[in-house]
VEXPADREN-597018 format. One record per residue (C-alpha): x, y, z. Coordinates in nm, 2 decimals, decimal comma. Last residue first. Layout:
residues N
X:X&Y:Y&Z:Z
...
***
This chain:
residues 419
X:-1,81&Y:-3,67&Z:-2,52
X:-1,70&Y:-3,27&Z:-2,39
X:-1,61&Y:-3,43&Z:-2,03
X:-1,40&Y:-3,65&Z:-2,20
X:-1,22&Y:-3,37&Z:-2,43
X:-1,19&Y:-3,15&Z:-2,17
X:-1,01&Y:-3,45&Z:-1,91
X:-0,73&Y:-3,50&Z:-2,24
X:-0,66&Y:-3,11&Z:-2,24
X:-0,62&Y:-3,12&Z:-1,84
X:-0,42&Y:-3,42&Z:-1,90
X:-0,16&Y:-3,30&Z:-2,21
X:-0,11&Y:-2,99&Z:-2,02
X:-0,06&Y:-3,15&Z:-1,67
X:0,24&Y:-3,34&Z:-1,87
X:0,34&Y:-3,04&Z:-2,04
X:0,36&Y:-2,88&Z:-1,70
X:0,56&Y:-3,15&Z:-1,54
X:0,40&Y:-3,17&Z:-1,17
X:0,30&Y:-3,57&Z:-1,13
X:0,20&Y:-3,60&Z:-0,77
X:0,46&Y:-3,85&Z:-0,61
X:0,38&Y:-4,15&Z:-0,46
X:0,56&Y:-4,38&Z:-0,60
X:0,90&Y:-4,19&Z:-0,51
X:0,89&Y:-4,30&Z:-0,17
X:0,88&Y:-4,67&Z:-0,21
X:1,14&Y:-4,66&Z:-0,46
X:1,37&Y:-4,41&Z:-0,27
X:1,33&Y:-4,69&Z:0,09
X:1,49&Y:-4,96&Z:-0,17
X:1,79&Y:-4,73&Z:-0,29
X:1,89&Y:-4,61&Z:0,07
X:1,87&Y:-4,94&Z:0,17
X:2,10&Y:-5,08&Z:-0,08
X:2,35&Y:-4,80&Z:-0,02
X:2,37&Y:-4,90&Z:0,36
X:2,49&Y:-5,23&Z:0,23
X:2,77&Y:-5,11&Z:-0,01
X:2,87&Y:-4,88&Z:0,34
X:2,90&Y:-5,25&Z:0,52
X:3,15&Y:-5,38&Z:0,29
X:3,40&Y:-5,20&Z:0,38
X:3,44&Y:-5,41&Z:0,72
X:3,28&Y:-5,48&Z:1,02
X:3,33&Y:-5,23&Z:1,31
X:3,55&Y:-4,95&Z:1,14
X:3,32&Y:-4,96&Z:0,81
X:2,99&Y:-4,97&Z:1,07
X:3,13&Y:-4,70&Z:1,21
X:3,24&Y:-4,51&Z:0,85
X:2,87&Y:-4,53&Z:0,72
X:2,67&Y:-4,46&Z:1,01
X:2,92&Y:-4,12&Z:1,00
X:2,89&Y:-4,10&Z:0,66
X:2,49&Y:-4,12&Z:0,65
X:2,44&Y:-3,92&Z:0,91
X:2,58&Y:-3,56&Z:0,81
X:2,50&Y:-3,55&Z:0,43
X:2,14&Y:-3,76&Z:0,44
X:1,99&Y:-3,61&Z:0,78
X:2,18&Y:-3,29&Z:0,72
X:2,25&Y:-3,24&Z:0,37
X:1,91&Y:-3,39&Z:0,26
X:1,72&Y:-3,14&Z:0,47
X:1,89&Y:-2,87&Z:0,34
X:1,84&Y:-2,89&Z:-0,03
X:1,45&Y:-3,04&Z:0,04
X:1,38&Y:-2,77&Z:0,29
X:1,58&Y:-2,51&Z:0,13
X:1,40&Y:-2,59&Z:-0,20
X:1,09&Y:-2,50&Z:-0,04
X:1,19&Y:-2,22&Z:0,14
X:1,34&Y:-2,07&Z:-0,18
X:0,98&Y:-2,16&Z:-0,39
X:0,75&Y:-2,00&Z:-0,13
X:0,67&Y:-1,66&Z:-0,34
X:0,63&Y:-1,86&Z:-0,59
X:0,36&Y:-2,11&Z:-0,48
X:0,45&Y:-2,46&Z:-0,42
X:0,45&Y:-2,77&Z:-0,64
X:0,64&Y:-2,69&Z:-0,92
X:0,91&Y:-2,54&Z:-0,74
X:0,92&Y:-2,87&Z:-0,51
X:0,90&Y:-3,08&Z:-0,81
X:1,17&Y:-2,88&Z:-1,04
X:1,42&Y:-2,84&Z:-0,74
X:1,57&Y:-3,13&Z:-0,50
X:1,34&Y:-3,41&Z:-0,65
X:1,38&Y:-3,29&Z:-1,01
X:1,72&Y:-3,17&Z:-0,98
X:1,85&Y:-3,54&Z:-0,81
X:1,66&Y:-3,77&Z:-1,10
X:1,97&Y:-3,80&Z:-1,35
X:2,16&Y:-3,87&Z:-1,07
X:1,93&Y:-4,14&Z:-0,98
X:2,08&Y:-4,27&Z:-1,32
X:2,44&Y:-4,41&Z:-1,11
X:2,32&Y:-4,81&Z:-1,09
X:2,33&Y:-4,78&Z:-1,51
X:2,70&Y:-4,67&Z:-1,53
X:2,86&Y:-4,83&Z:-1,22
X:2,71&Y:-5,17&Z:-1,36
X:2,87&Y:-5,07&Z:-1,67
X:3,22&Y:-5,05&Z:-1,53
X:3,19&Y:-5,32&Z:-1,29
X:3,17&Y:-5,51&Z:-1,62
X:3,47&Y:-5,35&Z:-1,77
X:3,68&Y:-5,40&Z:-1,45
X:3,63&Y:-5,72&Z:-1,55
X:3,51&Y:-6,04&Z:-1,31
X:3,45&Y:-6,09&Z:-1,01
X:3,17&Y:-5,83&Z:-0,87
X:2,92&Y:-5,96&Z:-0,61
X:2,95&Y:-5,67&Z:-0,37
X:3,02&Y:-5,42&Z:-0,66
X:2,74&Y:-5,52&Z:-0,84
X:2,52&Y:-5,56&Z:-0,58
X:2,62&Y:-5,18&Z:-0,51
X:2,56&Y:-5,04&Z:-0,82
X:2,28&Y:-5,28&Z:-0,96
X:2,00&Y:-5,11&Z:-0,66
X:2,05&Y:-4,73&Z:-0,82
X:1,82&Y:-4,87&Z:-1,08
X:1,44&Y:-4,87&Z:-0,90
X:1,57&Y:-4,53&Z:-0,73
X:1,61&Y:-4,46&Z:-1,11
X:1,19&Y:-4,62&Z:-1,21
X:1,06&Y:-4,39&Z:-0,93
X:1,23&Y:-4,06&Z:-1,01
X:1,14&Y:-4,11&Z:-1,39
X:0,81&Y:-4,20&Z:-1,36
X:0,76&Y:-3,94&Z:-1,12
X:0,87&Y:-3,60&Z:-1,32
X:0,63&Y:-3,65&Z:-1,62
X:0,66&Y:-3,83&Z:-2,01
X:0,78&Y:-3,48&Z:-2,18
X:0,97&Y:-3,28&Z:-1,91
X:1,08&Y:-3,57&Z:-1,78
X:1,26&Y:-3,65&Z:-2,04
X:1,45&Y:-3,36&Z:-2,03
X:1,52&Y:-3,43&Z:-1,68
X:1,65&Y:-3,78&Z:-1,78
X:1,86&Y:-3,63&Z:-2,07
X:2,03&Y:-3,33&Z:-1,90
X:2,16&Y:-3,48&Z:-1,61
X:2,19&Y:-3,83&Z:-1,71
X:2,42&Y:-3,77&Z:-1,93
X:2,67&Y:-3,59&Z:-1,67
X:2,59&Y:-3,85&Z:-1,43
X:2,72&Y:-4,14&Z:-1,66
X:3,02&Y:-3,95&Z:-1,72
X:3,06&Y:-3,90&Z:-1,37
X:3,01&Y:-4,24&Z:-1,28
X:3,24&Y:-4,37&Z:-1,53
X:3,48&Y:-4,17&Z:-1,34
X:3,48&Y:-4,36&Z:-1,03
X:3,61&Y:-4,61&Z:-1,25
X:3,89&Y:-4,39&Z:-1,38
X:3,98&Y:-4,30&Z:-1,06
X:4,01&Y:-4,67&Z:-0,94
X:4,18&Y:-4,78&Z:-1,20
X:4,48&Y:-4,51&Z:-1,16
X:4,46&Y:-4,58&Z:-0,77
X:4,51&Y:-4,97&Z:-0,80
X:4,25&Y:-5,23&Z:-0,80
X:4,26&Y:-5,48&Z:-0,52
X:3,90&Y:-5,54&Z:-0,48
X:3,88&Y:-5,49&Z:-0,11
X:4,13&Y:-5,25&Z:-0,04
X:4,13&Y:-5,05&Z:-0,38
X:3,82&Y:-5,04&Z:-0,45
X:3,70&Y:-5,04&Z:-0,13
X:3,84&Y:-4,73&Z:-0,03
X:3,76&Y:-4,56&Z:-0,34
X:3,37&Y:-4,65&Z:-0,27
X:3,39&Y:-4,54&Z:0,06
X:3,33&Y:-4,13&Z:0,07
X:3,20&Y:-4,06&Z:-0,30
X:3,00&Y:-4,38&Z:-0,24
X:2,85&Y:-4,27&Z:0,08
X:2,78&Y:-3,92&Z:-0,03
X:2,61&Y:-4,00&Z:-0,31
X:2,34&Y:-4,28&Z:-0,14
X:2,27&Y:-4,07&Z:0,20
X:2,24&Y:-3,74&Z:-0,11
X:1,98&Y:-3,97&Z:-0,28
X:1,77&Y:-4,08&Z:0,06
X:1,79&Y:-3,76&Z:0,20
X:1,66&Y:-3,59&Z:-0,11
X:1,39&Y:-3,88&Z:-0,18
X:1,27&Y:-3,78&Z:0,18
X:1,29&Y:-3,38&Z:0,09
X:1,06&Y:-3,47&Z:-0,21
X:0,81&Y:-3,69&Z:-0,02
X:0,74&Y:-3,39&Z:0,18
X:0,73&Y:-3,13&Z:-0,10
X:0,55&Y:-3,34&Z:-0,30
X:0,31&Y:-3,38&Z:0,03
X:0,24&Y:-2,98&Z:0,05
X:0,20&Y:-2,90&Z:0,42
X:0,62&Y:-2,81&Z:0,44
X:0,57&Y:-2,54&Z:0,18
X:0,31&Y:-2,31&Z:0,38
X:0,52&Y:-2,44&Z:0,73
X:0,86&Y:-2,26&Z:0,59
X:0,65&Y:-1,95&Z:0,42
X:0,46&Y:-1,87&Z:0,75
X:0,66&Y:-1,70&Z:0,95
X:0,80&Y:-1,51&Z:0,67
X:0,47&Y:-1,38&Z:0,55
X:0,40&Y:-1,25&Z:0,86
X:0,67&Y:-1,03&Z:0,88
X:0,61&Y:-0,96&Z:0,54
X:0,30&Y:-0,82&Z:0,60
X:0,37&Y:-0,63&Z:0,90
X:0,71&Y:-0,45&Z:0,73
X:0,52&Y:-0,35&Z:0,38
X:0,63&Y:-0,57&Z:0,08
X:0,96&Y:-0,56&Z:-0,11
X:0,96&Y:-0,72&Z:-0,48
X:1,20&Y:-1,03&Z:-0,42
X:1,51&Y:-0,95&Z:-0,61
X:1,61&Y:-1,11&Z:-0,93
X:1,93&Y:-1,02&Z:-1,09
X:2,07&Y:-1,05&Z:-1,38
X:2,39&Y:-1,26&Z:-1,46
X:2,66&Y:-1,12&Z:-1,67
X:2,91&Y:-0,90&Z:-1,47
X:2,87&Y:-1,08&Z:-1,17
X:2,89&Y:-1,40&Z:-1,32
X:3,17&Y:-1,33&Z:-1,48
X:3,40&Y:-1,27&Z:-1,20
X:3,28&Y:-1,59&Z:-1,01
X:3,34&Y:-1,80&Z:-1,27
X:3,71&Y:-1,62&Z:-1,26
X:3,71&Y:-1,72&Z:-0,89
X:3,62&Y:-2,03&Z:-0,95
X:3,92&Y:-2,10&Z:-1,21
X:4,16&Y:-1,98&Z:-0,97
X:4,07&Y:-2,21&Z:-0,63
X:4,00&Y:-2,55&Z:-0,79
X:4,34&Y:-2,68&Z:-0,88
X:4,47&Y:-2,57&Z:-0,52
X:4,35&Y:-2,90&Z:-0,35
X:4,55&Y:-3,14&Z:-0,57
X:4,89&Y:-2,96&Z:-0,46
X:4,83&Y:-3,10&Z:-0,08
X:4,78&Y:-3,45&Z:-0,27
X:5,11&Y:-3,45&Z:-0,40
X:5,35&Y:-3,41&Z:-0,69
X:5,31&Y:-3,72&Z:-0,96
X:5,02&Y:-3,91&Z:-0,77
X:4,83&Y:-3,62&Z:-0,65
X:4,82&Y:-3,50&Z:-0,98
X:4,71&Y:-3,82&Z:-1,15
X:4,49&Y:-3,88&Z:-0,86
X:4,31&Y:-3,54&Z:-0,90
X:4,30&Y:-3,57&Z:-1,26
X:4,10&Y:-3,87&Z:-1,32
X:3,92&Y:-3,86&Z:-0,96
X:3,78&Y:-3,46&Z:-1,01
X:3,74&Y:-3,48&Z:-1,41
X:3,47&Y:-3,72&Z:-1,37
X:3,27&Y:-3,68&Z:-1,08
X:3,27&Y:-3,29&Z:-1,00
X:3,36&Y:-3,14&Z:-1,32
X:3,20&Y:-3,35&Z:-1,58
X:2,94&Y:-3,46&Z:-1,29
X:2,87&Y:-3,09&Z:-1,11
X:2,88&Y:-2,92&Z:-1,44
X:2,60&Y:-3,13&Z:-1,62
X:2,38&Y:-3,22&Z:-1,27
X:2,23&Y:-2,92&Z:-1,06
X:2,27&Y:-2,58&Z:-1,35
X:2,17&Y:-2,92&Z:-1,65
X:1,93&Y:-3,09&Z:-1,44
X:1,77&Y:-2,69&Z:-1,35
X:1,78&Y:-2,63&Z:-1,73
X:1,62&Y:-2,93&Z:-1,81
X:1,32&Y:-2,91&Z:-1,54
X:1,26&Y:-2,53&Z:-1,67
X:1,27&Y:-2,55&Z:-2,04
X:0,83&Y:-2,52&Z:-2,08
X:0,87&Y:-2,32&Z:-1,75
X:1,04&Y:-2,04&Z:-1,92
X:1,38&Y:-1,98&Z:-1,71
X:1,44&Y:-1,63&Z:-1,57
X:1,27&Y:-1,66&Z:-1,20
X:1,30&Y:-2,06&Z:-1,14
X:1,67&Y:-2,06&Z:-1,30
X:1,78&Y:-1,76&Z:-1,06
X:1,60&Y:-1,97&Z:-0,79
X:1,82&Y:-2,29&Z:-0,88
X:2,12&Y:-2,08&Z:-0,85
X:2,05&Y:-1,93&Z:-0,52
X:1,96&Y:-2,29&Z:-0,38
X:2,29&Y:-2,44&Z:-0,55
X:2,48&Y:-2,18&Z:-0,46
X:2,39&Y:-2,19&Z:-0,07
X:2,57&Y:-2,47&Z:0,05
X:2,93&Y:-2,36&Z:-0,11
X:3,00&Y:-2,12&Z:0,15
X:2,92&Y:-2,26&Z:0,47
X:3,02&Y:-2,61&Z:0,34
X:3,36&Y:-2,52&Z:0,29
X:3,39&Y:-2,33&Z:0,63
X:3,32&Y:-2,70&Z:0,78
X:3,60&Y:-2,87&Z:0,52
X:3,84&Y:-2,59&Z:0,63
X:3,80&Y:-2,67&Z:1,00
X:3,79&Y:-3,06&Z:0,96
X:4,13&Y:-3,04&Z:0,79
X:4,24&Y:-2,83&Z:1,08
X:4,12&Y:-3,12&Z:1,34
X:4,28&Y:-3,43&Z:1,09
X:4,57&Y:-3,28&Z:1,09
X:4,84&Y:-3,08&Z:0,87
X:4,55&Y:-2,91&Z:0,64
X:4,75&Y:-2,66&Z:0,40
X:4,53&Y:-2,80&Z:0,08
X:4,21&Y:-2,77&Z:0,25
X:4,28&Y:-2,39&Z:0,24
X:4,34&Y:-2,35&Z:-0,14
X:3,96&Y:-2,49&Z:-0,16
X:3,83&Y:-2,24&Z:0,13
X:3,92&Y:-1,96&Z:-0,08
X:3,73&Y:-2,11&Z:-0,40
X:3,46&Y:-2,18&Z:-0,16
X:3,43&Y:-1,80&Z:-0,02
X:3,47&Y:-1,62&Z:-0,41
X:3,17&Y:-1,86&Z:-0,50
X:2,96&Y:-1,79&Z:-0,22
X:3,03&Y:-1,37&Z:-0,24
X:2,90&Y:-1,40&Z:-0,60
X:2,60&Y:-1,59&Z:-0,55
X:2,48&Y:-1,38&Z:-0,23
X:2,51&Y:-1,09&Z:-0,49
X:2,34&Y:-1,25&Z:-0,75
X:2,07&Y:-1,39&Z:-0,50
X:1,98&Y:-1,03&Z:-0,40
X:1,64&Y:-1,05&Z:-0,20
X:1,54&Y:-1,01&Z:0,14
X:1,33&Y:-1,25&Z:0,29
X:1,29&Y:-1,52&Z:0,04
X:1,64&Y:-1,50&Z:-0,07
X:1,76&Y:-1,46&Z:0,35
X:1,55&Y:-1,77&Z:0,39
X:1,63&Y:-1,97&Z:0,16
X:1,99&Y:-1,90&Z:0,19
X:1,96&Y:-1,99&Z:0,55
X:1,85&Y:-2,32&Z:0,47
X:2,11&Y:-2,40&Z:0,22
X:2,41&Y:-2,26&Z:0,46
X:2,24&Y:-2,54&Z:0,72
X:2,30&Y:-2,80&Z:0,47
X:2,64&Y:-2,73&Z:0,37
X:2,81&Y:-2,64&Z:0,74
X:2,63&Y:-2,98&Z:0,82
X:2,73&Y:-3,18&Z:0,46
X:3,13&Y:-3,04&Z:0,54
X:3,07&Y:-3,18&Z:0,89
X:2,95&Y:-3,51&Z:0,76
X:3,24&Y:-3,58&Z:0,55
X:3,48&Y:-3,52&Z:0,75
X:3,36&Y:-3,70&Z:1,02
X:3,27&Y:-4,02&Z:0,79
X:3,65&Y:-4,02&Z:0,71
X:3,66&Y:-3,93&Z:1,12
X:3,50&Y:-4,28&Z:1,15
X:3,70&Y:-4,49&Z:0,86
X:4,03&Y:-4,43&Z:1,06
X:4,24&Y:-4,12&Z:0,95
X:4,67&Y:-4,15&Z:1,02
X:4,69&Y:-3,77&Z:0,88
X:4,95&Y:-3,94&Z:0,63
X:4,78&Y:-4,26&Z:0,56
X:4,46&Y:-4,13&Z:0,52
X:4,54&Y:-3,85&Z:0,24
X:4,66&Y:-4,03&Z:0,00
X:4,34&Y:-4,28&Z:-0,04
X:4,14&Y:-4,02&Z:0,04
X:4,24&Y:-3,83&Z:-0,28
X:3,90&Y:-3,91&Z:-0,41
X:3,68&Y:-3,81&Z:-0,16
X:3,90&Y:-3,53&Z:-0,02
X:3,84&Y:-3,39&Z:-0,40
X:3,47&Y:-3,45&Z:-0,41
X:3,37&Y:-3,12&Z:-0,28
X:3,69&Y:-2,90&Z:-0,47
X:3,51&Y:-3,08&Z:-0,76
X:3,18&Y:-3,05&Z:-0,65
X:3,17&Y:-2,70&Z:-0,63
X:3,37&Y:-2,63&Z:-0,96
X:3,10&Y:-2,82&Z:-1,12
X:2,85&Y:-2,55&Z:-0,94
X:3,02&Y:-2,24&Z:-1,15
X:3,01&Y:-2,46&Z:-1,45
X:2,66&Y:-2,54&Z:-1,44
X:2,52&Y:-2,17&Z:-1,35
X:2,72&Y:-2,04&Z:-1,63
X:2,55&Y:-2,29&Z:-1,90
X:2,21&Y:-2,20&Z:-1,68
X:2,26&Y:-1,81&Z:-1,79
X:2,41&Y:-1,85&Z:-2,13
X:2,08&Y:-2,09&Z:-2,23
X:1,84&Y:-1,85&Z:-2,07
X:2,03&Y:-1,54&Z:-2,26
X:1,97&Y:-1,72&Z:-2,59
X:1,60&Y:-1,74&Z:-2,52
X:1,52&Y:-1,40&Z:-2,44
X:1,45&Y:-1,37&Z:-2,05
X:1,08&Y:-1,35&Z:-1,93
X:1,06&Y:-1,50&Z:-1,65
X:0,85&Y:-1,82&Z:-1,56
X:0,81&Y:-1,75&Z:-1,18
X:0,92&Y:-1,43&Z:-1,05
X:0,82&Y:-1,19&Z:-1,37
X:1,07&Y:-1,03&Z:-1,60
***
């Protein structure tokens, strides 16, 4: 099995991203659970909308620098099972913890262990894909390991039965759903995955290599433009997962149940998004589709701020406006990988994973929740229309990297230069 490209039968591909998927929808369900319960939650810890953005942001901190030193450990050393494993077993831990919170200070403890352990198991699981994934499947199996599991779980399931819990035997209780089925994932992927170490090179070599590596991947501009698109899309996500209950149901009036089950329309609509827009991406290239979502992600929030009508019709707007999802794995993983050279793949995604959890995780809430304190829930809608008009400049100039696309070019440029 080679680093890049892998050679892994077919059927064990498939297994291997399926498992990947579900462990990280676990993630972002224990994730998105203090998102979703907020409303039950706030009154009884007596939270303003700053420590809500607090929260928040410290979990994306302890998140965004576990991502960057996962890169470099995986680069460095090796094992991404192994660091896998012990990840999953942490979160699940940390998930039965949030549950016990009495105060907003212990509540921010376990939400900054959270992010320790969960940060680095989408890195690791990306570079498990990158290694044992053929490239002609690659930018659908990373959307499907990034976006299928993370939305059913992390989006839709999360706020349907999260509230329904909380509301018939408390939001302490909602915490623990996580914890048993994560370790189980856990279990099986140590027994089933394969690992991938780095083949080990002499101590003055790789000493330099490593010093290098970070600054090798940070000259390439996809790589640049793709840790700004990061920023930009986790600023967006974050944001709504944080405030979007809140003003549903103190701005528009609608009770928890509707709520939930709006913010679940944006899981299902992530969870198809996931797998179809990377696939398609694979066939018609990875910037069109990155450009024309940021383009989309506009309609959620004018929907919401102009919204009068249906719940229906904020419904749909929620479904269309929520596409970027679809365009997260490219930006985060199949471009960078793509543009890089394997041996710099980790540091490259740590720079676009982490990057985006810090400037996009740990700002964005914390601007968020101020100006929510200062002038009303309205103002996080606004900060997700600038996040979705600075993505479309971005994402325009982006260097096409889909290798069927290149294919289909470099086949296309032979034929002219033949004529």
């Amino acid at each position: 099995m080679n680093e890049r490209g892998g050679a892994s039968n077919s059927s064990y591909q498939w297994w291997l991203t399926a498992l990947l998927s579900t462990n990280f929808g676990f993630v972002l369900f224990d994730r998105n659970a203090l998102n979703f319960l907020m409303p039950f939650v706030q009154p009884e810890l007596g939270l303003n909308n700053t420590e809500i953005g607090v929260l928040v942001g410290g979990l994306s901190l302890t998140w965004a620098l576990a991502a960057f030193g996962v890169g470099y450990l995986t680069d460095r050393f090796g094992s991404r099972k192994r660091l896998l494993v012990i990840s999953s077993v942490a979160f699940a831990l940390c998930s039965f913890a949030s549950g016990l919170a009495p105060s907003f200070m212990v509540m921010l403890g376990t939400r900054l262990a959270m992010g320790v352990a969960e940060g680095g198991i989408m890195p690791l699981s990306q570079l498990l894909i990158a290694a044992q994934v053929d490239e002609r499947h690659r930018g659908v199996a990373m959307g499907i390991a990034q976006g299928l599991g993370s939305s059913l779980m992390g989006s839709f399931v999360a706020p349907v039965l999260l509230v329904s819990f909380a509301t018939a035997y408390g939001w302490r209780h909602a915490f623990f759903l996580a914890a048993a089925p994560a370790l189980v994932v856990a279990l099986v992927i140590a027994v089933v995955v394969r690992d991938t170490p780095r083949t080990a090179s002499p101590p003055e070599k790789e000493t330099v290599y490593v010093r290098g590596t970070f600054w090798q991947s940070l000259a390439d501009s996809n790589v640049v433009r793709c840790a700004a698109l990061s920023v930009l899309f986790v600023s967006y996500l974050v944001v709504c997962w944080a405030f979007m209950p809140l003003y549903l149901t103190r701005v528009l009036g609608y009770d928890a149940s509707t709520m939930s089950w709006l913010m679940g329309v944006l899981g299902i609509a992530a969870t198809l998004y996931s797998f179809a827009l990377t696939a398609l991406s694979d066939r018609i290239g990875r910037r069109a589709v990155v450009a024309v979502t940021s383009l989309l992600a506009l309609i959620l929030p004018l929907g919401a701020l102009l919204h009068s009508g249906s719940p229906w019709t904020l419904a749909a707007v929620f479904f269309i406006g929520w596409s970027f999802t679809g365009a997260m794995p490219l930006v985060m993983a199949a471009i960078p990988s793509e543009s890089v050279d394997a041996r710099n793949i980790g540091s490259a995604l740590g720079i676009c994973m982490g990057g985006s959890e810090i400037l996009g995780g740990v700002l964005s809430p914390l601007l968020a929740g101020s100006l929510a304190d200062r002038v009303g829930l309205q103002a996080p809608l606004y900060c997700l229309l600038t996040f979705a008009l600075l993505s479309c400049f971005v994402a325009v100039g982006l260097r096409e990297t889909a290798p069927r696309v290149l294919a289909r070019g470099a086949t296309f440029q032979r034929r002219v230069e033949r004529q």
